[in-house]
DRENPA-3360 file (N, C-alpha, C; in nm, 2 decimals, always signed):
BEGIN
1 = XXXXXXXX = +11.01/+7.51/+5.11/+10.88/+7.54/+5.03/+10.76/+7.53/+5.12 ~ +10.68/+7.63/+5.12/+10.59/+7.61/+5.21/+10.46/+7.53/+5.17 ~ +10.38/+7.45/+5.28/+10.26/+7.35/+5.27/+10.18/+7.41/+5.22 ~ +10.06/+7.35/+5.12/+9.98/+7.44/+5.08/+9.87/+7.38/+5.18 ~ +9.78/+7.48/+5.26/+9.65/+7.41/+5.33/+9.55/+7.34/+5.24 ~ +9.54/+7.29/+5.33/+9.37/+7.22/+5.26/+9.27/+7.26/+5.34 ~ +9.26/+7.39/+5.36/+9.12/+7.47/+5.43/+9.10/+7.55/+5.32 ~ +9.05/+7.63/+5.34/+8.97/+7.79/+5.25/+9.00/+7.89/+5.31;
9 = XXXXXXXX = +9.05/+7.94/+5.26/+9.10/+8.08/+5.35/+9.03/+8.22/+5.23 ~ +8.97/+8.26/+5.32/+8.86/+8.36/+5.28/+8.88/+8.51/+5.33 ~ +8.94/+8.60/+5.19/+9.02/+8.74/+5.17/+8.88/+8.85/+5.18 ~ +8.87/+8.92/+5.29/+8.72/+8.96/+5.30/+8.79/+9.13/+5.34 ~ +8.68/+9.22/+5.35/+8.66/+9.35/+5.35/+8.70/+9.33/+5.50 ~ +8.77/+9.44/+5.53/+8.78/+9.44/+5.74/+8.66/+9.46/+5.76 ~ +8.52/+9.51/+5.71/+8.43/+9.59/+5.75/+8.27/+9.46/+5.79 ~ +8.38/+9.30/+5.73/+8.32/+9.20/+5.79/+8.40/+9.07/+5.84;
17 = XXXXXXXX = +8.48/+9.12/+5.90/+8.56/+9.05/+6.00/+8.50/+9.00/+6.11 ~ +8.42/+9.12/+6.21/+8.34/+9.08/+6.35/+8.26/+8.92/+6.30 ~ +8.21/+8.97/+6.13/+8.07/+8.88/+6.12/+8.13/+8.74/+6.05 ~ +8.22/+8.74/+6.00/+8.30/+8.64/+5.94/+8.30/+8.55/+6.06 ~ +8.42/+8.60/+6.19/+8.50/+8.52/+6.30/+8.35/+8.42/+6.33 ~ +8.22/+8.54/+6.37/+8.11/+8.47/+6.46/+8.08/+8.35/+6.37 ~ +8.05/+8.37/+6.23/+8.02/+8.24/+6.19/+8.10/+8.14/+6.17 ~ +8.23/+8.12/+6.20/+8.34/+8.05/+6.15/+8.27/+7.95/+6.31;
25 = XXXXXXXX = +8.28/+8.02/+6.42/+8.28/+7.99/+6.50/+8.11/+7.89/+6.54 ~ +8.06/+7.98/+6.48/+7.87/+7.94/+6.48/+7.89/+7.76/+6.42 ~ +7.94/+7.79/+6.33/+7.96/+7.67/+6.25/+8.07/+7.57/+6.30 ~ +8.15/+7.58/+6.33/+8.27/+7.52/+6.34/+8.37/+7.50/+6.26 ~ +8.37/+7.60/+6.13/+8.47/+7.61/+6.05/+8.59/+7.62/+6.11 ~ +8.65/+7.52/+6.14/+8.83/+7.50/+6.17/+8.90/+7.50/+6.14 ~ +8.91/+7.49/+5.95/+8.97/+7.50/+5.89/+8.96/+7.62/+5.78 ~ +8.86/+7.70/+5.86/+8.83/+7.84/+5.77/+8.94/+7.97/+5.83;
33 = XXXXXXXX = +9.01/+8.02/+5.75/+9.11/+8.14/+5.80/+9.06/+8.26/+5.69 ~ +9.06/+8.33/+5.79/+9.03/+8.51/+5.69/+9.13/+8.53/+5.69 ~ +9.17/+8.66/+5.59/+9.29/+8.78/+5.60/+9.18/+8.88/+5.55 ~ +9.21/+8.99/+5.62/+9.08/+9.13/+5.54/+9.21/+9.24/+5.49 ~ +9.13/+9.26/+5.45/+9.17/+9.43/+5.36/+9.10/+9.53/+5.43 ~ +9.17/+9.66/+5.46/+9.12/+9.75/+5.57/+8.98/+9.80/+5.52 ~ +8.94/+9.83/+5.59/+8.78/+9.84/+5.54/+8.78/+9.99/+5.51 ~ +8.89/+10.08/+5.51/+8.90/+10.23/+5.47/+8.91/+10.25/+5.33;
41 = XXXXXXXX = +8.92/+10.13/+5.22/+8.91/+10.09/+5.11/+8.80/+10.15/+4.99 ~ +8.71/+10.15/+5.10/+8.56/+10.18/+5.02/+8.59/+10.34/+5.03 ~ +8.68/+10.39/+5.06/+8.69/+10.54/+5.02/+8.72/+10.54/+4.92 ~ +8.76/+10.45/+4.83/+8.87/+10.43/+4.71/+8.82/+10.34/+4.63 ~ +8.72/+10.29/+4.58/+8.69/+10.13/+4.56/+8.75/+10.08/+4.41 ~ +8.85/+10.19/+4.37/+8.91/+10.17/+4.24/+9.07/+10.10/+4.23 ~ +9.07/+10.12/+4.42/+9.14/+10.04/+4.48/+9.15/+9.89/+4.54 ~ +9.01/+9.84/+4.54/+9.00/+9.72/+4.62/+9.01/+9.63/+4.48;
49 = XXXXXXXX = +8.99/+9.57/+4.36/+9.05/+9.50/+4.29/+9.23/+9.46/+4.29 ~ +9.25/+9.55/+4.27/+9.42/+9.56/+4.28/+9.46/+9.49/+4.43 ~ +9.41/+9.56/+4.52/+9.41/+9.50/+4.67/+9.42/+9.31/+4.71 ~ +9.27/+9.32/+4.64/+9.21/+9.17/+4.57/+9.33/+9.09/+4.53 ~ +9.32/+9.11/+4.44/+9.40/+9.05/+4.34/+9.57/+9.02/+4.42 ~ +9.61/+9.13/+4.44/+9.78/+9.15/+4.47/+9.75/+9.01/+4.65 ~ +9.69/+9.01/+4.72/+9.68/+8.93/+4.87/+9.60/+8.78/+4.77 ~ +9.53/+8.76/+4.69/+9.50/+8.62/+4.61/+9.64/+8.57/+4.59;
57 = XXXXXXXX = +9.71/+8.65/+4.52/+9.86/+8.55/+4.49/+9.98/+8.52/+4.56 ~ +9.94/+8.63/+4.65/+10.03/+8.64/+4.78/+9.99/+8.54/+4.88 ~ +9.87/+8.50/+4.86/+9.82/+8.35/+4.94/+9.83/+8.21/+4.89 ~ +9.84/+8.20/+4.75/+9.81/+8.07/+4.66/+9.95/+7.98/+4.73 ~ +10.03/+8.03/+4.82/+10.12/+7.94/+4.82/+10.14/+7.88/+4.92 ~ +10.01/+7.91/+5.00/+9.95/+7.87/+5.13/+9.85/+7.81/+5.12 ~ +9.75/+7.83/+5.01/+9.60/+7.81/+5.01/+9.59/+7.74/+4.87 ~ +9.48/+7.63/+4.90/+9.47/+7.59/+4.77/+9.30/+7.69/+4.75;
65 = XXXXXXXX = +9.25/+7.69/+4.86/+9.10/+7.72/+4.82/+9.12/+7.86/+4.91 ~ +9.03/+7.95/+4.75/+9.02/+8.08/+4.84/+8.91/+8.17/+4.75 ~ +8.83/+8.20/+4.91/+8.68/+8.29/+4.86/+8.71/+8.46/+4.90 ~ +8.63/+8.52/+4.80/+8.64/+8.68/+4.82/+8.51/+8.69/+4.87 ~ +8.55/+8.78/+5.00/+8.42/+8.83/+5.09/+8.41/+9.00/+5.08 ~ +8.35/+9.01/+4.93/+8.37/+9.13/+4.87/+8.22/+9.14/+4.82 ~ +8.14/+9.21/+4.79/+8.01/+9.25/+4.69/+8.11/+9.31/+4.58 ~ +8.02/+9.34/+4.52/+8.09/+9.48/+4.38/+8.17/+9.57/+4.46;
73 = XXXXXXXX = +8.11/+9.62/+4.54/+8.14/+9.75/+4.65/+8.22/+9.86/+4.59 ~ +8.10/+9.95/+4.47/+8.15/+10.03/+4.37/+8.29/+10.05/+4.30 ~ +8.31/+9.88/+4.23/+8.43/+9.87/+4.18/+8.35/+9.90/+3.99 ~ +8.24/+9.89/+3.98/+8.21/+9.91/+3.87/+8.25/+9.74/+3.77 ~ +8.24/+9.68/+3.85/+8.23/+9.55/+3.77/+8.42/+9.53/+3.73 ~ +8.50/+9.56/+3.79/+8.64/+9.60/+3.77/+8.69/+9.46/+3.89 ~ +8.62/+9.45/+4.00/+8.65/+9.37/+4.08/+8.64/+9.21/+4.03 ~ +8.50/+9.17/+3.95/+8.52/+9.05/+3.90/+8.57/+9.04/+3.78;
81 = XXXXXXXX = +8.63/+9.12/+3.72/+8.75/+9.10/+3.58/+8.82/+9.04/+3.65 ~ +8.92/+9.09/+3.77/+9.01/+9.02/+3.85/+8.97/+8.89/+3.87 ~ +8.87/+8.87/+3.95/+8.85/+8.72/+4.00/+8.82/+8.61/+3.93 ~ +8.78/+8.64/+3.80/+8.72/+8.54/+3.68/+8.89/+8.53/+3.64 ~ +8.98/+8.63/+3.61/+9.11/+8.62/+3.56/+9.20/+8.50/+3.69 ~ +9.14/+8.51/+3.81/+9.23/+8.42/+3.89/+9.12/+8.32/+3.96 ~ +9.04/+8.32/+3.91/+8.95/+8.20/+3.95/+8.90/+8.20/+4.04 ~ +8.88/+8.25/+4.12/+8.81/+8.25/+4.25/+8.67/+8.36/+4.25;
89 = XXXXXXXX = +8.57/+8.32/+4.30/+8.44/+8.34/+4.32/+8.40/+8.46/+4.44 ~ +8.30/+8.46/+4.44/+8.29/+8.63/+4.58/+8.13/+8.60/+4.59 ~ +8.12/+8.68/+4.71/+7.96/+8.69/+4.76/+7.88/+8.79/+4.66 ~ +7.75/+8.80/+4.57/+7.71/+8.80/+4.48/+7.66/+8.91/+4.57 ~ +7.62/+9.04/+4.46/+7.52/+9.15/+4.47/+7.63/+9.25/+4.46 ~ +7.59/+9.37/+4.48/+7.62/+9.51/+4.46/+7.70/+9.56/+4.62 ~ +7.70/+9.54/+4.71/+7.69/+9.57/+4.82/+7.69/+9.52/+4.95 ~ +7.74/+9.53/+5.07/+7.69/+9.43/+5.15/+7.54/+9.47/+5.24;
97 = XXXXXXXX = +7.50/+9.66/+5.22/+7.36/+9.63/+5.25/+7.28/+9.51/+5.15 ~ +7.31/+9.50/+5.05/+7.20/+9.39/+5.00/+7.26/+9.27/+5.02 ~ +7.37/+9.21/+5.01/+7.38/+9.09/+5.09/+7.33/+9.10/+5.22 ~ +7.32/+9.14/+5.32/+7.30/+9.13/+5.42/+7.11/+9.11/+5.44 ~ +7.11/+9.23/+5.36/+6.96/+9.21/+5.39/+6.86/+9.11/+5.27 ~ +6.92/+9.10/+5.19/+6.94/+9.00/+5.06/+6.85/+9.08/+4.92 ~ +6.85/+9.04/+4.84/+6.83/+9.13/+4.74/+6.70/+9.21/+4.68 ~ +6.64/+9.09/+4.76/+6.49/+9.14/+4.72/+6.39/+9.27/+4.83;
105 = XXXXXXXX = +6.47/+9.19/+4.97/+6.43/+9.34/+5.09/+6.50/+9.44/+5.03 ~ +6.64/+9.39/+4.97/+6.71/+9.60/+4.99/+6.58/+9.59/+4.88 ~ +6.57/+9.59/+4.77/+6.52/+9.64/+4.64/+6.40/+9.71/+4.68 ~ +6.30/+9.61/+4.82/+6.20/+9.69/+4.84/+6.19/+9.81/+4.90 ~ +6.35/+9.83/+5.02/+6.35/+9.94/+5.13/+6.42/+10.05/+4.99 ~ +6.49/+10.05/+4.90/+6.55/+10.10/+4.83/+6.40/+10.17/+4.74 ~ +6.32/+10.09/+4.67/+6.23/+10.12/+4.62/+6.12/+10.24/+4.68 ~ +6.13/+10.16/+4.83/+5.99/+10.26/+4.92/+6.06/+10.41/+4.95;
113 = XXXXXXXX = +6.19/+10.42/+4.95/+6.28/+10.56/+5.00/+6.40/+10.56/+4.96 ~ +6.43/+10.63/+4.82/+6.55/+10.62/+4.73/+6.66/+10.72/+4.81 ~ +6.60/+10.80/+4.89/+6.67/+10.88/+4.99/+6.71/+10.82/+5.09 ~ +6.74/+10.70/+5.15/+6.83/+10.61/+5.23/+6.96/+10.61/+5.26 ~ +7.01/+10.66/+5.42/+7.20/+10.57/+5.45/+7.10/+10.52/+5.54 ~ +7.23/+10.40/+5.49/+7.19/+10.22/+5.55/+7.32/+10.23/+5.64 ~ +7.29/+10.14/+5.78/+7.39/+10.11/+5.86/+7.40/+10.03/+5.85 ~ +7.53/+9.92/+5.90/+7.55/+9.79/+5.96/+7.56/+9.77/+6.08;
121 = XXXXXXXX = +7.56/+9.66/+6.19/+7.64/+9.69/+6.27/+7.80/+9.74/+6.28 ~ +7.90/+9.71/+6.14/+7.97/+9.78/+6.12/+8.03/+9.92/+6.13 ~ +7.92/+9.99/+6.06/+7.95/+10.14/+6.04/+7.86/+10.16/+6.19 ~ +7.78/+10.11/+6.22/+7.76/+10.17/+6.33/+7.86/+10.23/+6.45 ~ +7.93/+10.09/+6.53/+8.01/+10.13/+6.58/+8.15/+10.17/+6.53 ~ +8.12/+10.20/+6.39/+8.25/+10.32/+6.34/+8.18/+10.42/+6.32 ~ +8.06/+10.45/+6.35/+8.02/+10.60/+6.28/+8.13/+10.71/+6.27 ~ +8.14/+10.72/+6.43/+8.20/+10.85/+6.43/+8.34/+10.87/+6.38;
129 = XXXXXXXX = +8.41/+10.76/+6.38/+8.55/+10.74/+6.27/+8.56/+10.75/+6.16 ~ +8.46/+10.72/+6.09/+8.42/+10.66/+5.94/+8.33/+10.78/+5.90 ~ +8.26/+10.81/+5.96/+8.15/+10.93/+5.89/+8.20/+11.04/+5.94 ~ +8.16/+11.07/+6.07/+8.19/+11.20/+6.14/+8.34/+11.27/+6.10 ~ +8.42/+11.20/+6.16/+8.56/+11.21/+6.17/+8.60/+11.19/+5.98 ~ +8.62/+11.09/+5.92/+8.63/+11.08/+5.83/+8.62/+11.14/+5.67 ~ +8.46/+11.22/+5.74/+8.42/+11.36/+5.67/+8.48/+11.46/+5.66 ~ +8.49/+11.51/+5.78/+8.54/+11.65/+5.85/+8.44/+11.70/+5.93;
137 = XXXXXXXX = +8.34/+11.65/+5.97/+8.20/+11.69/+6.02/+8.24/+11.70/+6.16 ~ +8.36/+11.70/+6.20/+8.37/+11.71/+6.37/+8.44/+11.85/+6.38 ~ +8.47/+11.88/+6.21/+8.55/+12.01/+6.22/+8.45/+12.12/+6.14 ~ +8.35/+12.04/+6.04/+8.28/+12.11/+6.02/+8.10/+12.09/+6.00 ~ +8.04/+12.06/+6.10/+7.91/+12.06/+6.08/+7.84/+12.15/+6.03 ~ +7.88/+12.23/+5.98/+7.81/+12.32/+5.84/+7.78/+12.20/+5.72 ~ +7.87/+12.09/+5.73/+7.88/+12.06/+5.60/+7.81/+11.89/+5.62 ~ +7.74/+11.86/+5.73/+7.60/+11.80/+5.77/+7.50/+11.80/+5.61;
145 = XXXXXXXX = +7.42/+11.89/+5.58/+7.37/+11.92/+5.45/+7.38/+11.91/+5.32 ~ +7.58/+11.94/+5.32/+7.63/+11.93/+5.17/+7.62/+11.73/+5.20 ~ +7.65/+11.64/+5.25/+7.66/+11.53/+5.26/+7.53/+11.48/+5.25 ~ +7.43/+11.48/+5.30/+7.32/+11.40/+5.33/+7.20/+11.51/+5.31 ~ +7.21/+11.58/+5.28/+7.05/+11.69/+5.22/+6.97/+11.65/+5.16 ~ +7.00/+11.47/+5.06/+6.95/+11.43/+4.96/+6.88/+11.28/+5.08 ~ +6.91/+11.28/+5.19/+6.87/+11.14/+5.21/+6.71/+11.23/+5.35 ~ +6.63/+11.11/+5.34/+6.53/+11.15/+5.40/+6.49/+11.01/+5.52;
153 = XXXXXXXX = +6.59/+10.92/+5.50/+6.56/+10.83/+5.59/+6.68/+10.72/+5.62 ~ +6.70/+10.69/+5.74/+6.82/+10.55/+5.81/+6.75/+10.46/+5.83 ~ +6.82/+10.36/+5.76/+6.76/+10.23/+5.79/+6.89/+10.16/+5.86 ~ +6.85/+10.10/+5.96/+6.98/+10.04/+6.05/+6.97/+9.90/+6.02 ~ +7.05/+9.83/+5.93/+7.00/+9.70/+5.91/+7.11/+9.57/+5.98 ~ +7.05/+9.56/+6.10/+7.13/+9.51/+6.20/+7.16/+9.36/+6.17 ~ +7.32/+9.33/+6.20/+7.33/+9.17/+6.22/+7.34/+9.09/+6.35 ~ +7.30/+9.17/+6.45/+7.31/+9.10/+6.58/+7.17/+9.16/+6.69;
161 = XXXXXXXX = +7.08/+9.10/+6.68/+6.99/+9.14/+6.81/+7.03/+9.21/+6.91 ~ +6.99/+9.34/+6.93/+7.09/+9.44/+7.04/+6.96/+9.57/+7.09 ~ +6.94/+9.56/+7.20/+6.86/+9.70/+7.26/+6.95/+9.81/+7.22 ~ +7.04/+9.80/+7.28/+7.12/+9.92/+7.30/+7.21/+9.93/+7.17 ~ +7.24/+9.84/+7.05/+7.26/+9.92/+6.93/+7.14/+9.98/+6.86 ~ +7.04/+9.92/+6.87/+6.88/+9.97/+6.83/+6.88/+10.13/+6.86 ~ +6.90/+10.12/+6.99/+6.90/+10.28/+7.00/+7.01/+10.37/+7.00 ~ +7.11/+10.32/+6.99/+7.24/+10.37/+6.91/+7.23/+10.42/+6.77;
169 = XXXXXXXX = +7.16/+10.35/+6.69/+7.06/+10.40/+6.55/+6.98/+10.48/+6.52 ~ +6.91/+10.48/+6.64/+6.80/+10.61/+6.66/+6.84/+10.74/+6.70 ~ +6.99/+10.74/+6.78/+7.01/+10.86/+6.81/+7.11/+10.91/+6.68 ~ +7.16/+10.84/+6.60/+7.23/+10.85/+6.46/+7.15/+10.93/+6.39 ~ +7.04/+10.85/+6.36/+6.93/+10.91/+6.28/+6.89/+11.07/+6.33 ~ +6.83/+11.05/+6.43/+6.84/+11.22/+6.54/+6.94/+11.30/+6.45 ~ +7.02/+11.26/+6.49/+7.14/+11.31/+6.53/+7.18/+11.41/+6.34 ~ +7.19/+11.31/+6.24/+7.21/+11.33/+6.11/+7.01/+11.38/+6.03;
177 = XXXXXXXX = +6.90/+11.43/+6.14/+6.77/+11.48/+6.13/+6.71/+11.34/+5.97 ~ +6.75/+11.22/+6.01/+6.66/+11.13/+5.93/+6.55/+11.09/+6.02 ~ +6.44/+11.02/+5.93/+6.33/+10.92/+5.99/+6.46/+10.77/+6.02 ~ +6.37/+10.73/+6.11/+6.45/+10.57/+6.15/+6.37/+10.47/+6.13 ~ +6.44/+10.36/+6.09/+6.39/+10.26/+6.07/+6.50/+10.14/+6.11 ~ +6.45/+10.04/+6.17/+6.52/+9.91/+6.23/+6.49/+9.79/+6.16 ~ +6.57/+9.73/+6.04/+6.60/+9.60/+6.01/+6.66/+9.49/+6.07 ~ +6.63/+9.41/+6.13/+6.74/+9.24/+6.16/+6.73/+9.19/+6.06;
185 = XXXXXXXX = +6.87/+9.13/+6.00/+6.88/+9.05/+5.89/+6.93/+8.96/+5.91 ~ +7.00/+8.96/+6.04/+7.13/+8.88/+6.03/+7.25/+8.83/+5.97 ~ +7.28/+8.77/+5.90/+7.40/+8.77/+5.82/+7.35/+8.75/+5.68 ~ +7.23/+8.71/+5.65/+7.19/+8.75/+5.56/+7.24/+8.66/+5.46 ~ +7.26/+8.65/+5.29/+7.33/+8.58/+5.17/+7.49/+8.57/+5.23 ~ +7.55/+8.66/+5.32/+7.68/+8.66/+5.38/+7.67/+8.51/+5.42 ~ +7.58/+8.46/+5.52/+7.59/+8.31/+5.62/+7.56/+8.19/+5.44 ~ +7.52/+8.24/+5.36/+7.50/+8.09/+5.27/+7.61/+8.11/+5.17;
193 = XXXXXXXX = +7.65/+8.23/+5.14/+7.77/+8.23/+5.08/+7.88/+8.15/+5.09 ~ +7.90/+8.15/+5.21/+8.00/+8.09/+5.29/+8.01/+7.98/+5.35 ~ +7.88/+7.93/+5.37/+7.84/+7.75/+5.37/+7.83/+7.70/+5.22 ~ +7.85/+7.77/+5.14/+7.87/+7.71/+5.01/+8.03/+7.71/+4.98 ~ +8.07/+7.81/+5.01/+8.22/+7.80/+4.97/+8.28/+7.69/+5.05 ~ +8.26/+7.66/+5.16/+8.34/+7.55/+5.26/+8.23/+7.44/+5.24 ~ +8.15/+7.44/+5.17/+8.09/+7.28/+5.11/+8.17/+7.26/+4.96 ~ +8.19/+7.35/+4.92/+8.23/+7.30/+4.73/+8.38/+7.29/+4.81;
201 = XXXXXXXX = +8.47/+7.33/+4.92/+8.59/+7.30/+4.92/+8.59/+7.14/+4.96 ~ +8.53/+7.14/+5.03/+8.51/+6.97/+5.11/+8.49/+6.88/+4.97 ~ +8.40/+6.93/+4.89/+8.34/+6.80/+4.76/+8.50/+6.83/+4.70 ~ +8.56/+6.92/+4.69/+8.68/+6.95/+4.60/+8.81/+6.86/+4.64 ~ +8.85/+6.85/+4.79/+8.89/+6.72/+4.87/+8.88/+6.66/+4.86 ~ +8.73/+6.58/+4.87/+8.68/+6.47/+4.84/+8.75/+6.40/+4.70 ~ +8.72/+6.47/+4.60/+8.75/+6.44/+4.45/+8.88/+6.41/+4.45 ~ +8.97/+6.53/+4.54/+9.10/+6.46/+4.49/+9.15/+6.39/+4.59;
209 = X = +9.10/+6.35/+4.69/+9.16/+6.27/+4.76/+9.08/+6.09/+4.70;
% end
């Protein structure tokens, strides 16, 4: 029969893995373990509940404590039916551009230009996998237009201080004819989320030990 840990093991999107590890590490979470779900997901997001849910019970026999490093991320409120049904909690908001940038900046960059794609460092260094490729736009840049005709501006809303992603952003933007714009957020409601989950685990130890 296998041991159940007494860490938190935290079931997150692959598409915040890079940012998960740095803070585990920032902090000294030692007893914090991810498992992600491919971040090719969000092509489907009628799929990431089920996803959810099926890797939660598949870990309970390992884990006593486990957080979802998920937003909504167009499950249409389908994602926390699951999680209220197996008890475990997730990082709050719609999305991880607004976690990241937190709720009240997206609202306002969202507000000032409803015509917005937002980057992460994430999709950054997947653009061309994830958008380009992904699309068909490497087979068909005719279809540049049908995709993005409707947006009039990139906001790059960065989690790591970087010259050379900065301008990695700006030639994106170029590149797909948006205005540019450069946010630092850094990890954003992501970093407090997650110092709360591995604080309520410790008071939860505490109690029953």
């Amino acid at each position: 029969m296998a041991q159940t840990s007494p860490g938190l093991l935290v079931i997150a999107c692959g598409a915040l893995a890079h940012e998960i590890i740095a803070l585990r590490r920032l902090n000294h979470w030692d007893a914090l373990d991810v498992r992600c779900l491919p971040a090719e997901l969000h092509n489907s997001p009628k799929k990431i509940p089920g996803a959810v849910r099926e890797l939660i019970r598949s870990s309970r026999p390992q884990y006593r404590n486990i957080f979802v490093a998920y937003a909504d991320c167009g499950t249409g409120g389908l994602l926390d039916v699951v999680l209220q049904e197996e008890g475990v909690e997730r990082i709050p908001g719609a999305h991880c551009y607004e976690f990241f940038a937190t709720a009240k900046l997206f609202a306002e960059l969202a507000d000032t230009e409803p015509g917005t794609f937002y980057l992460t460092d994430f999709l950054l260094r997947h653009f061309d996998r994830l958008v380009i490729r992904g699309l068909g736009l490497d087979r068909h840049p005719e279809l540049f237009s049908n995709y993005f005709g409707n947006y009039r501006k990139l906001v790059y809303l960065a989690q790591v201080l970087s010259v050379d992603s900065r301008e990695q952003g700006r030639v994106i933007a170029e590149r797909m004819g948006l205005k540019y714009d450069y946010v630092y957020t850094g990890y954003g409601t992501l970093d407090n989320s997650l110092k709360s989950a591995v604080t309520l685990k410790e008071h939860t130890l505490t109690w029953h030990h």
